[in-house]
Gaussian input, Z-matrix of N, CA and C with variables (Angstrom, degrees):
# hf/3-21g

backbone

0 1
 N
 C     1     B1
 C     2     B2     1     A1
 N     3     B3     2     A2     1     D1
 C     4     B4     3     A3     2     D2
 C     5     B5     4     A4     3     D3
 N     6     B6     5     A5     4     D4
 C     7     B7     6     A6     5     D5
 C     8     B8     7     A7     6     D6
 N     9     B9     8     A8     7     D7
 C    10    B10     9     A9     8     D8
 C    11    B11    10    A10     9     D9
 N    12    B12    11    A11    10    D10
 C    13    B13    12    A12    11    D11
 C    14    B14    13    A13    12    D12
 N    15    B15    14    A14    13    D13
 C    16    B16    15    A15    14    D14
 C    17    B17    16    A16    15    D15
 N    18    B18    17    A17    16    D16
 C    19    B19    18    A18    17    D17
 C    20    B20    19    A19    18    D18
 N    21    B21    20    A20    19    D19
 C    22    B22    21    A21    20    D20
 C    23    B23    22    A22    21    D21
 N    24    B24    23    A23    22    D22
 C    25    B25    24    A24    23    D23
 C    26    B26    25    A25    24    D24
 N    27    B27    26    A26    25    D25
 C    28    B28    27    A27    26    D26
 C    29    B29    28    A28    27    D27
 N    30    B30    29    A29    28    D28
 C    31    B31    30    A30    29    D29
 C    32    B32    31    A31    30    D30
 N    33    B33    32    A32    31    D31
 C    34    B34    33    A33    32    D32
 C    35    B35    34    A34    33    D33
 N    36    B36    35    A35    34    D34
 C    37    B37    36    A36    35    D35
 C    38    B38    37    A37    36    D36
 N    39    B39    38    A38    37    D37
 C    40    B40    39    A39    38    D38
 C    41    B41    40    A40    39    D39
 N    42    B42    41    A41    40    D40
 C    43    B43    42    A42    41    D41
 C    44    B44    43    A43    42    D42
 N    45    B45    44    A44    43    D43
 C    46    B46    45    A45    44    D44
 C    47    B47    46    A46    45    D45
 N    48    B48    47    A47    46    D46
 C    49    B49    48    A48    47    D47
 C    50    B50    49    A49    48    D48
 N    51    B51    50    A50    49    D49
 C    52    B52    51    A51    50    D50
 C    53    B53    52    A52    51    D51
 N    54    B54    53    A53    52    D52
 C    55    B55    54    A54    53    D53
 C    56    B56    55    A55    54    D54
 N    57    B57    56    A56    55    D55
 C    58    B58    57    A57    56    D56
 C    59    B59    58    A58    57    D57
 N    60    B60    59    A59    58    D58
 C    61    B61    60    A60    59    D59
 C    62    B62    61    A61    60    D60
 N    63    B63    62    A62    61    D61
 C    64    B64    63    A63    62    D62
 C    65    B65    64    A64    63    D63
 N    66    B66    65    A65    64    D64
 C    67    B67    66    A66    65    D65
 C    68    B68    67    A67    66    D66
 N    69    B69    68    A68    67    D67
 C    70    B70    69    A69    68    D68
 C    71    B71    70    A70    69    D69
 N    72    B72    71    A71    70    D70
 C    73    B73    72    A72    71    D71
 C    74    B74    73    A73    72    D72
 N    75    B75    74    A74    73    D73
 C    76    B76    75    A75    74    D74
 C    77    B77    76    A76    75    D75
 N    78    B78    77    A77    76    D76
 C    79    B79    78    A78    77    D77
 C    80    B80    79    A79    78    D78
 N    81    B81    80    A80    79    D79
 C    82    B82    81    A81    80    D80
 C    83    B83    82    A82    81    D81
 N    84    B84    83    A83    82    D82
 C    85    B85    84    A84    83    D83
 C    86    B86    85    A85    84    D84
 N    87    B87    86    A86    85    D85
 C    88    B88    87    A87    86    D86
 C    89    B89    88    A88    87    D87
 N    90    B90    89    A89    88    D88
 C    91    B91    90    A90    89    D89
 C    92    B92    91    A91    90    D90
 N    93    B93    92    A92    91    D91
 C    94    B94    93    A93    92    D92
 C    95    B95    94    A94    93    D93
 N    96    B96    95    A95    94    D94
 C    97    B97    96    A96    95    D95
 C    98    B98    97    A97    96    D96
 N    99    B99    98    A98    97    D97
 C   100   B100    99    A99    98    D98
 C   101   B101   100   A100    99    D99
 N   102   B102   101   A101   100   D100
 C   103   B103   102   A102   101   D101
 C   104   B104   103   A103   102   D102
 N   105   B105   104   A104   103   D103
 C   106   B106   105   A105   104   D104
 C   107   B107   106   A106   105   D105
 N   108   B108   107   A107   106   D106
 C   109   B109   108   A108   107   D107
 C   110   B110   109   A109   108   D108
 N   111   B111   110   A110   109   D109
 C   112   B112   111   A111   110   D110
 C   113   B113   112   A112   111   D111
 N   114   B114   113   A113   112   D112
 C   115   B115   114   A114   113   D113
 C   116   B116   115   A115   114   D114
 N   117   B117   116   A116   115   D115
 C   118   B118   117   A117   116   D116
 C   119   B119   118   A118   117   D117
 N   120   B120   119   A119   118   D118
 C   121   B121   120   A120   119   D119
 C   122   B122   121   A121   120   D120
 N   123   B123   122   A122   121   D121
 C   124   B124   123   A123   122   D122
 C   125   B125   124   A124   123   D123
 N   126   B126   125   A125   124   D124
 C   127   B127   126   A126   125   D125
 C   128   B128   127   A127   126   D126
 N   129   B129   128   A128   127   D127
 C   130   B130   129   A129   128   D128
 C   131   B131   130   A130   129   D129
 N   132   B132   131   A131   130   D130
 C   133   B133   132   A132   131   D131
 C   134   B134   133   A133   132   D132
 N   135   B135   134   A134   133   D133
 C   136   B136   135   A135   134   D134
 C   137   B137   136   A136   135   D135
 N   138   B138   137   A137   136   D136
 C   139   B139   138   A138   137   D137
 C   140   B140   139   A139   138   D138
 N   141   B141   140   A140   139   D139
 C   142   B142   141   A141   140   D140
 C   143   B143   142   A142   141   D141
 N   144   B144   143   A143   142   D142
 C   145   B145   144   A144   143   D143
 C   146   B146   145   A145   144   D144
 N   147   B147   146   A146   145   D145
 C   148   B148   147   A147   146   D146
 C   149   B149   148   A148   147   D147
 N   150   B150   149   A149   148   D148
 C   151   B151   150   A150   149   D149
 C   152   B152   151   A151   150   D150
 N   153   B153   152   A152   151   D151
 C   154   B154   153   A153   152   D152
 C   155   B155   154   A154   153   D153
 N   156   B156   155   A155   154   D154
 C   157   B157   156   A156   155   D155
 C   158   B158   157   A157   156   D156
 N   159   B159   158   A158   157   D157
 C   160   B160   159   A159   158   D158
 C   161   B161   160   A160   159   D159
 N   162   B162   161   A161   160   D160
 C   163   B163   162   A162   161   D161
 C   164   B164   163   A163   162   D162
 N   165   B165   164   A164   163   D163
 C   166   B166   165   A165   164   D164
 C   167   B167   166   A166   165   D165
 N   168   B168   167   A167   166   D166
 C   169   B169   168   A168   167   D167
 C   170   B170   169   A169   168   D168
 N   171   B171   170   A170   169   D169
 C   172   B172   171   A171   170   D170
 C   173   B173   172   A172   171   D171
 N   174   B174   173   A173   172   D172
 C   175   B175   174   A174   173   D173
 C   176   B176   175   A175   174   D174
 N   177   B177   176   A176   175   D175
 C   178   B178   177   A177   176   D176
 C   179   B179   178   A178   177   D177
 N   180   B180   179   A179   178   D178
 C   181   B181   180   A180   179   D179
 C   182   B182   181   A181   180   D180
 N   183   B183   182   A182   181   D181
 C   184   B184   183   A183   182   D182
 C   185   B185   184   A184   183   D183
 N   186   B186   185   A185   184   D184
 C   187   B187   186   A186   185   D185
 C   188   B188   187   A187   186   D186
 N   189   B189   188   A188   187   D187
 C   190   B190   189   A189   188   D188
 C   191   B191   190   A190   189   D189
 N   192   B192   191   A191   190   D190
 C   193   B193   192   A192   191   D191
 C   194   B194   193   A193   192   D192
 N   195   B195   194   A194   193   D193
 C   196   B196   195   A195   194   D194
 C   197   B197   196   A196   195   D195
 N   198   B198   197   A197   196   D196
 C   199   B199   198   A198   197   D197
 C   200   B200   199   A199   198   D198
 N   201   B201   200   A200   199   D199
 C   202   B202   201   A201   200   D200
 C   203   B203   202   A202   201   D201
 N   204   B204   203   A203   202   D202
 C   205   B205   204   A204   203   D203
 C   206   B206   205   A205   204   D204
 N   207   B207   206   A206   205   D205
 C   208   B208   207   A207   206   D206
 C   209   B209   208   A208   207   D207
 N   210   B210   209   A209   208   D208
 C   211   B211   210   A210   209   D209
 C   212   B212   211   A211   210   D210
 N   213   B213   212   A212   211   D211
 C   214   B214   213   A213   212   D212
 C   215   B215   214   A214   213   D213
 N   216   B216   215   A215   214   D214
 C   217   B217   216   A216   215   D215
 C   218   B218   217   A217   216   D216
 N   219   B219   218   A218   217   D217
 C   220   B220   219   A219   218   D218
 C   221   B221   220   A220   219   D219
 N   222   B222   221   A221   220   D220
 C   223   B223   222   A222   221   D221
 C   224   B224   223   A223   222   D222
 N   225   B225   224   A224   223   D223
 C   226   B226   225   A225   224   D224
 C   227   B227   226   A226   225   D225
 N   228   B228   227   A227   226   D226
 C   229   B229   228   A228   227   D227
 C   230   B230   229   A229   228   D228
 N   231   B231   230   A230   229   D229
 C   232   B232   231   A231   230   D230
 C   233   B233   232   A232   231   D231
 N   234   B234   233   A233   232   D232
 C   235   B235   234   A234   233   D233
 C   236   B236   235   A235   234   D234
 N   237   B237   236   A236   235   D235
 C   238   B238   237   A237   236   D236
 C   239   B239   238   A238   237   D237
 N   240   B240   239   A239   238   D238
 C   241   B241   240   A240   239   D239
 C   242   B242   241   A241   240   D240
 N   243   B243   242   A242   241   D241
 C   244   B244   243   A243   242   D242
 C   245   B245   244   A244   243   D243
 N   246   B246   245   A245   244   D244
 C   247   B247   246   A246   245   D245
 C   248   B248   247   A247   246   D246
 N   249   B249   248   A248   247   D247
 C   250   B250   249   A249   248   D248
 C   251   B251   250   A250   249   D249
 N   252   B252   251   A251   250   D250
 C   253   B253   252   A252   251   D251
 C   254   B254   253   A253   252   D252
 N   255   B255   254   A254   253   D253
 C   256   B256   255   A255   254   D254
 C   257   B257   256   A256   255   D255
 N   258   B258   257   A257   256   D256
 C   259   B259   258   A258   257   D257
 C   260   B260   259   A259   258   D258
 N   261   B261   260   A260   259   D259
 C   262   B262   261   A261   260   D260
 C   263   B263   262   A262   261   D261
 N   264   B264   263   A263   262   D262
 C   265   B265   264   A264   263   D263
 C   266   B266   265   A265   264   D264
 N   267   B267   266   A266   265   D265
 C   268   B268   267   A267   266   D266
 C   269   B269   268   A268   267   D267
 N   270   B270   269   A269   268   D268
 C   271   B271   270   A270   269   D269
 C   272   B272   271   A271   270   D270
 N   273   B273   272   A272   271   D271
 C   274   B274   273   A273   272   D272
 C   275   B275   274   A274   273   D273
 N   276   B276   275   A275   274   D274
 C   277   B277   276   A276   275   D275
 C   278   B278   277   A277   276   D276
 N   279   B279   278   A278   277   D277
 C   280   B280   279   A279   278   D278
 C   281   B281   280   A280   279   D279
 N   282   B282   281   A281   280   D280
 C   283   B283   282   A282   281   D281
 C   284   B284   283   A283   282   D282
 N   285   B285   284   A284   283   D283
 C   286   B286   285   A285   284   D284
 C   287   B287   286   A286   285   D285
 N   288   B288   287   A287   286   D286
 C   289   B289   288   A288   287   D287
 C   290   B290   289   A289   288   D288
 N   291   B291   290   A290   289   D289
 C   292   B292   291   A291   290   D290
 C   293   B293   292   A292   291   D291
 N   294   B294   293   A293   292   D292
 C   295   B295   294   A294   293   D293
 C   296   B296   295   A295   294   D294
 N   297   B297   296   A296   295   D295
 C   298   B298   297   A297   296   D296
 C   299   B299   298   A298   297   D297

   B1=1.4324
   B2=1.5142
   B3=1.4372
   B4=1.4350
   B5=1.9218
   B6=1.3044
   B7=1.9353
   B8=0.9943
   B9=1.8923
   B10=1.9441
   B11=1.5462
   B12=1.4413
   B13=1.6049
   B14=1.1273
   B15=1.2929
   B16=1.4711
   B17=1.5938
   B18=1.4026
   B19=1.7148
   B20=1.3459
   B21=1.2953
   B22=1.3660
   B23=1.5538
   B24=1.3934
   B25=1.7253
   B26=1.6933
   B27=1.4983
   B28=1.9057
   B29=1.4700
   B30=1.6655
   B31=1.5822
   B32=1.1100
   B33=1.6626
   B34=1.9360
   B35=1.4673
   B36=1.1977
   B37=1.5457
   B38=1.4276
   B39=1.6587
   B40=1.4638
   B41=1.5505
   B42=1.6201
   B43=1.2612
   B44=2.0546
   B45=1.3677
   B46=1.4397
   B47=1.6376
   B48=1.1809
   B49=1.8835
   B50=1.2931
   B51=1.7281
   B52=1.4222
   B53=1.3737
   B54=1.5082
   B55=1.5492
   B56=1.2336
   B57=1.5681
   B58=1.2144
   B59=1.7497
   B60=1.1630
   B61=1.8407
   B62=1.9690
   B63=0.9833
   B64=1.8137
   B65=2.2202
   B66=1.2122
   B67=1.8685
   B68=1.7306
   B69=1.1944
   B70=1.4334
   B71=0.8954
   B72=1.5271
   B73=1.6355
   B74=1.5455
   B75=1.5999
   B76=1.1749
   B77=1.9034
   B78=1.2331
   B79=1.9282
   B80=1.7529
   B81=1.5608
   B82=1.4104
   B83=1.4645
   B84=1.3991
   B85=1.5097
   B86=1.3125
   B87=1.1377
   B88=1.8855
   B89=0.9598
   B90=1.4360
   B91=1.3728
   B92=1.5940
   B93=1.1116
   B94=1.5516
   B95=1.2869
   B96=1.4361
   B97=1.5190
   B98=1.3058
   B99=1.4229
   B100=1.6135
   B101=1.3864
   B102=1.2308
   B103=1.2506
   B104=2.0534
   B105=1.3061
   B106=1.7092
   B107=1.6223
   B108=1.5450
   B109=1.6901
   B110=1.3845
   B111=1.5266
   B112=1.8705
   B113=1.5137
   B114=0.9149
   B115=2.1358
   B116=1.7512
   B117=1.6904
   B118=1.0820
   B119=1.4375
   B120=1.4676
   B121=1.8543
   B122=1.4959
   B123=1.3024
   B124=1.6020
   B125=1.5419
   B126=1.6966
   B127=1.4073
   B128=1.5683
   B129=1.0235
   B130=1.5282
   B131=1.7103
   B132=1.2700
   B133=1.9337
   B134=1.2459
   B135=1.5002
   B136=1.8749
   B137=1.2656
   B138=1.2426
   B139=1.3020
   B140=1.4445
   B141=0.9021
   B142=1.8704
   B143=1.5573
   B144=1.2090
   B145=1.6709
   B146=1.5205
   B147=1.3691
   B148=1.4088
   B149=1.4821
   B150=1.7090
   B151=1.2952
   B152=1.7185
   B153=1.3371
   B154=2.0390
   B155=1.7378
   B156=1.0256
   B157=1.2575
   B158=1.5112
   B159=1.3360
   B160=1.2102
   B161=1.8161
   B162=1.0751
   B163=1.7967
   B164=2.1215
   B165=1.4055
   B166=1.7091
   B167=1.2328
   B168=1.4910
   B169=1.5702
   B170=1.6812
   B171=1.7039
   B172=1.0467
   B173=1.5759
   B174=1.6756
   B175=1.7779
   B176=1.3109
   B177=0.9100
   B178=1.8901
   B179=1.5984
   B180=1.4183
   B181=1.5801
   B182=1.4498
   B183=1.4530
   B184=1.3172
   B185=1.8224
   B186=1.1752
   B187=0.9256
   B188=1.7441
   B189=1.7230
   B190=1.5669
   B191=1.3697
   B192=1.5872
   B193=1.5425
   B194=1.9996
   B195=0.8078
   B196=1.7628
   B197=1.7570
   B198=1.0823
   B199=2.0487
   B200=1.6470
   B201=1.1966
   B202=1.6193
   B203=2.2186
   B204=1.3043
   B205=1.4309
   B206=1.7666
   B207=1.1854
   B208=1.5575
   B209=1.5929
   B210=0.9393
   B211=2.2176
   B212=1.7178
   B213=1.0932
   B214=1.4644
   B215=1.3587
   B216=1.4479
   B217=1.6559
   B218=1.7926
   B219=1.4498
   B220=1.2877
   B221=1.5178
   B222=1.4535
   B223=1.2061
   B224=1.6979
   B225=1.3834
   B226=1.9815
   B227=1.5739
   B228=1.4969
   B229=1.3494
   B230=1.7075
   B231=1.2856
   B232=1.1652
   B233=1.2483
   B234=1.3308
   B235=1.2963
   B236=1.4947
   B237=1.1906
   B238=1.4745
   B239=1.5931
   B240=1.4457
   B241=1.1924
   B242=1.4034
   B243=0.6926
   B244=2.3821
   B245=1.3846
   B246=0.9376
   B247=1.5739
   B248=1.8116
   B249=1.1407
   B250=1.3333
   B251=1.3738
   B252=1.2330
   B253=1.1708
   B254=1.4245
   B255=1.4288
   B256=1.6347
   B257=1.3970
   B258=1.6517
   B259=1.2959
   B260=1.6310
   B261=1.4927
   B262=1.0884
   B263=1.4253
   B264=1.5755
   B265=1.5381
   B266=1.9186
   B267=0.9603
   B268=1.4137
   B269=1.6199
   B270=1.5715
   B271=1.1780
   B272=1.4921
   B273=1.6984
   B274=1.6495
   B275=1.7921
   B276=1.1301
   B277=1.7701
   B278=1.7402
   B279=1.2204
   B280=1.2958
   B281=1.7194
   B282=1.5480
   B283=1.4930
   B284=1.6055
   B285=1.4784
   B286=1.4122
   B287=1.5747
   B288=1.9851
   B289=1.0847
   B290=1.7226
   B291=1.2957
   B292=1.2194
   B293=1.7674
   B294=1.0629
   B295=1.4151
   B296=1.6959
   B297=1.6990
   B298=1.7012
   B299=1.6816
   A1=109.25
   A2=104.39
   A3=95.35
   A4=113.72
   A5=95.27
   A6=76.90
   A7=104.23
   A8=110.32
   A9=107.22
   A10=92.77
   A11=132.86
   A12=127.06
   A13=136.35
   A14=123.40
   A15=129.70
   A16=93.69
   A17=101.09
   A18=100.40
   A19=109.49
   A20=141.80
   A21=115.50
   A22=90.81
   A23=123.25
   A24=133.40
   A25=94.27
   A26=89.59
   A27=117.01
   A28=90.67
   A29=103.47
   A30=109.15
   A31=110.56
   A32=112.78
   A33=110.59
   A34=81.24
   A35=103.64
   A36=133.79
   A37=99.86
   A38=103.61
   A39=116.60
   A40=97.51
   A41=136.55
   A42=113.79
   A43=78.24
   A44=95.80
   A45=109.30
   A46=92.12
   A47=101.82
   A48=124.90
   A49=96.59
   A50=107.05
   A51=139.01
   A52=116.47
   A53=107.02
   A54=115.02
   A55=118.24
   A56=116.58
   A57=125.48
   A58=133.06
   A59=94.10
   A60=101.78
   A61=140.52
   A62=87.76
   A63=91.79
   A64=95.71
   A65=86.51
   A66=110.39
   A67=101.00
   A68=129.33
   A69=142.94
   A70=136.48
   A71=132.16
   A72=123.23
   A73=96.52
   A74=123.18
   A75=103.00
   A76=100.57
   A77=110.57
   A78=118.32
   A79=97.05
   A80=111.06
   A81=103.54
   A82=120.01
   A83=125.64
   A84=136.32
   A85=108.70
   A86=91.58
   A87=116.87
   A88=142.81
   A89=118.57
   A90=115.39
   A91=104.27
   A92=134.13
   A93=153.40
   A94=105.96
   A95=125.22
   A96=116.11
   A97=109.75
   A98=114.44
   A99=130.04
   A100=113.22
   A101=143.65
   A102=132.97
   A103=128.30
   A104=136.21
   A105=131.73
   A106=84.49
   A107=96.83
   A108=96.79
   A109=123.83
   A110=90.92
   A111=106.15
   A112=105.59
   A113=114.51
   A114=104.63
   A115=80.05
   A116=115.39
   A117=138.68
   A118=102.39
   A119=103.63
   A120=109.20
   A121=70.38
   A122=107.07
   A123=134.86
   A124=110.40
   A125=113.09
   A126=126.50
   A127=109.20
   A128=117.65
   A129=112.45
   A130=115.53
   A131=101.91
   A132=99.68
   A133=106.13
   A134=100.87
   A135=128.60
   A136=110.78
   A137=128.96
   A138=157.60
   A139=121.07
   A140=125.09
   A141=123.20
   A142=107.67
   A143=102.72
   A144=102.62
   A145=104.55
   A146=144.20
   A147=145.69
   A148=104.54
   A149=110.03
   A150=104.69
   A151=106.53
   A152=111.69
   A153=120.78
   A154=90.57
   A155=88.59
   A156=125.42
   A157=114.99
   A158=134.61
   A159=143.57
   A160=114.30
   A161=112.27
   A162=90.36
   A163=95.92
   A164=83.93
   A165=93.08
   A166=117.67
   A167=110.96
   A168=133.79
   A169=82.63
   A170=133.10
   A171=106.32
   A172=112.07
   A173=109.30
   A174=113.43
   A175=115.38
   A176=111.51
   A177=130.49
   A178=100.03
   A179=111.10
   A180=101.07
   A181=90.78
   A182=104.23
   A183=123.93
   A184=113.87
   A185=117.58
   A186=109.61
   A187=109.67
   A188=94.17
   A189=89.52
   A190=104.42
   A191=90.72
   A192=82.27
   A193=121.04
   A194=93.05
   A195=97.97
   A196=91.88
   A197=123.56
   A198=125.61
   A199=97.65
   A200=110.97
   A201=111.43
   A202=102.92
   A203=107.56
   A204=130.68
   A205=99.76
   A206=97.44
   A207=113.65
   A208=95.70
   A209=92.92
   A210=111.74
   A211=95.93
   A212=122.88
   A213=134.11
   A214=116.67
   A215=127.00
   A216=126.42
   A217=91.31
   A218=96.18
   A219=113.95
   A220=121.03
   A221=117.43
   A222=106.99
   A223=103.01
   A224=98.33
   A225=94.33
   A226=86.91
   A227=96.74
   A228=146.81
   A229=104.22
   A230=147.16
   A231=134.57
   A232=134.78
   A233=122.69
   A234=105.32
   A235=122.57
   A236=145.05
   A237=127.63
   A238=107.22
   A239=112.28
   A240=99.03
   A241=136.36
   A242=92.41
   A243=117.75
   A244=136.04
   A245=138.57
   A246=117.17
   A247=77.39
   A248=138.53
   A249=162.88
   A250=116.11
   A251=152.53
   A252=156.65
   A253=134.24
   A254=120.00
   A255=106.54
   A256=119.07
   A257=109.42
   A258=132.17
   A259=107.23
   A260=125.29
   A261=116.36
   A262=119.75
   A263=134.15
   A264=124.42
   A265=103.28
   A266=127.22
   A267=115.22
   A268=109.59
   A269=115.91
   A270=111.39
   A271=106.09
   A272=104.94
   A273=109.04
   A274=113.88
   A275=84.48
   A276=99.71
   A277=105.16
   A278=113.14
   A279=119.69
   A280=105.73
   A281=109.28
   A282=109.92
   A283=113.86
   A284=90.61
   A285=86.39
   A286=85.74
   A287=110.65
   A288=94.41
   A289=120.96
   A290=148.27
   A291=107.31
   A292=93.62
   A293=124.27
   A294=133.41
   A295=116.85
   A296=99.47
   A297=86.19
   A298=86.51
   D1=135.22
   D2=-171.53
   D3=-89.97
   D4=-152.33
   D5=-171.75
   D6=-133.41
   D7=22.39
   D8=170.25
   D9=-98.87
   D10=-9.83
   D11=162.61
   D12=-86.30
   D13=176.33
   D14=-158.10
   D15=-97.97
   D16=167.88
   D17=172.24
   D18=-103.35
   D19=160.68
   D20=158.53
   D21=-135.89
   D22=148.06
   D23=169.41
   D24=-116.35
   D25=137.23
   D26=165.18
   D27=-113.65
   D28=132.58
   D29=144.24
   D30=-115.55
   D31=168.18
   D32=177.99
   D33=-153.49
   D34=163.00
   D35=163.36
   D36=-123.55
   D37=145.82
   D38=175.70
   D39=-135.43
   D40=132.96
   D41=-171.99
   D42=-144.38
   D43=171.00
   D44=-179.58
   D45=-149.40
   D46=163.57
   D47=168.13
   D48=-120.34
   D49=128.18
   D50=175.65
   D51=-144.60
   D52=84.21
   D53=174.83
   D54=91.81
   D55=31.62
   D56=-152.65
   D57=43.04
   D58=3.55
   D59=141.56
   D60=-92.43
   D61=131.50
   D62=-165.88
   D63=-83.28
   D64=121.67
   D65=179.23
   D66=-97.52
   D67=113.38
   D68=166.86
   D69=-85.39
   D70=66.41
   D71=-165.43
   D72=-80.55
   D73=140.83
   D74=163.36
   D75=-143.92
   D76=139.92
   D77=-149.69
   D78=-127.88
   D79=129.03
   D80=158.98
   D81=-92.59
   D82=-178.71
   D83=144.11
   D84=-138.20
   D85=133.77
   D86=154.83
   D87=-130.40
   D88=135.99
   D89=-160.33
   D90=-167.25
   D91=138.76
   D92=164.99
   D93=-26.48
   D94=141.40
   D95=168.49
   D96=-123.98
   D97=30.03
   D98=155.87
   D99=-97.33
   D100=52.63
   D101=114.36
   D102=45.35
   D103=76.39
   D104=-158.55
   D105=-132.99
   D106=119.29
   D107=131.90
   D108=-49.81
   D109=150.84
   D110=176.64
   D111=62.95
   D112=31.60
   D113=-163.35
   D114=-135.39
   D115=149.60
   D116=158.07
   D117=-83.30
   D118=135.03
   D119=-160.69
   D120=-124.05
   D121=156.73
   D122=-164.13
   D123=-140.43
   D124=121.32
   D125=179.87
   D126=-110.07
   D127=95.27
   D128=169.30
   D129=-86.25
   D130=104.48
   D131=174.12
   D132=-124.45
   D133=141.32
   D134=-178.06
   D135=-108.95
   D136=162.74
   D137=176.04
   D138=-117.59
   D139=123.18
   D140=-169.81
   D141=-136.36
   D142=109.96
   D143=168.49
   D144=87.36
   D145=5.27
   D146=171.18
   D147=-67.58
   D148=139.86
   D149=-178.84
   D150=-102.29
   D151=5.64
   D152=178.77
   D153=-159.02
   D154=167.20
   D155=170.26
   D156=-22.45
   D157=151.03
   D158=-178.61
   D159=-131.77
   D160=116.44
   D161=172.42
   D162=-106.05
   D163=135.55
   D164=165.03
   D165=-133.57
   D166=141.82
   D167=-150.34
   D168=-108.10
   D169=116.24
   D170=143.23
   D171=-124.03
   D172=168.42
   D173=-179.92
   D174=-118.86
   D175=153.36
   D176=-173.68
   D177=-129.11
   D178=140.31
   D179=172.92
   D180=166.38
   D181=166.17
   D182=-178.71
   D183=169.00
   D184=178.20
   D185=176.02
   D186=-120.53
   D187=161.78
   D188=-164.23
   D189=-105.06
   D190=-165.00
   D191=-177.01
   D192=-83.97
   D193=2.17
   D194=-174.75
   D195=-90.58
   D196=-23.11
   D197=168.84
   D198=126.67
   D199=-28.63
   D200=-172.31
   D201=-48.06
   D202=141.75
   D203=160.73
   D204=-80.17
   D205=133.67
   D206=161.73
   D207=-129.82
   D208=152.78
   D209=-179.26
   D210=-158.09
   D211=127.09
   D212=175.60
   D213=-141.03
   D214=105.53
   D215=-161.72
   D216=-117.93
   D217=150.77
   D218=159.00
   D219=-123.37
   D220=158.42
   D221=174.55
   D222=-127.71
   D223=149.93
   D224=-179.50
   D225=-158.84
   D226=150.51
   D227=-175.97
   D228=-74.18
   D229=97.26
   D230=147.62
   D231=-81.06
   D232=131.74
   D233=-178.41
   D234=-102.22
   D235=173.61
   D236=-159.75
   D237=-54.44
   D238=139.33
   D239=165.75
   D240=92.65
   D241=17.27
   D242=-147.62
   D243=-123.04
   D244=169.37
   D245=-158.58
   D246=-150.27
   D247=170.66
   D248=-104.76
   D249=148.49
   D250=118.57
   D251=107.60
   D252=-45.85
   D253=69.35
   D254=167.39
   D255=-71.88
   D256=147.42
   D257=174.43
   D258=-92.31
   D259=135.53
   D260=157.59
   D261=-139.58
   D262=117.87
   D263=-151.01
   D264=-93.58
   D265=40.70
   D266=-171.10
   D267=-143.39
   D268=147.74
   D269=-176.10
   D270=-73.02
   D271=134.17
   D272=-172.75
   D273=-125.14
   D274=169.46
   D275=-179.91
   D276=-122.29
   D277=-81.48
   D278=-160.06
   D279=-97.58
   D280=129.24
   D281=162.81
   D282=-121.90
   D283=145.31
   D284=-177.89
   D285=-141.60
   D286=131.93
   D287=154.98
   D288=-135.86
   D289=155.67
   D290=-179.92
   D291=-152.34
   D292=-176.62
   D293=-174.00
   D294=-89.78
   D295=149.75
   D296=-163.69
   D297=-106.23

């Protein structure tokens, strides 16, 4: 992330009932909300409180200026507790990322 942009943090909680106990995963992302052609855009996502592994799907995309859609997803492995760095090389608009 470069340092002429802003930061922005998402938190979420994801929880389930198992046996009449409540399980709490709860995961950040961060990432810049300045947006550059030609620039490697950077996804940092965490994991908080997972007792295994996490896989998270996130997307980058937008459309450019010639009308064409670009969409570019990654997927990565977290392990409890953990922080992640995605790389993404393309000028973007919309991110979405969330837990599988």
């Amino acid at each position: 992330m470069g340092s002429l942009g802003k930061t922005e943090e998402s938190l979420g909680r994801l929880g389930w009932v198992w046996d009449g106990m409540v399980w709490v995963r709860t995961y950040s992302v961060v990432a810049s909300r300045v947006l550059r052609p030609n620039q490697v855009f950077h996804v940092a996502v965490s994991s908080h409180g997972t007792e295994g592994d996490v896989q998270v799907s996130a997307e980058v995309g937008g459309e450019q200026d010639s009308g064409n859609i670009i969409l570019l997803r990654q997927i990565a492995d977290l392990q409890p507790d953990s922080t992640q760095v995605l790389k993404f090389e393309v000028c973007l608009i919309l991110l979405r990322v969330w837990f599988v």
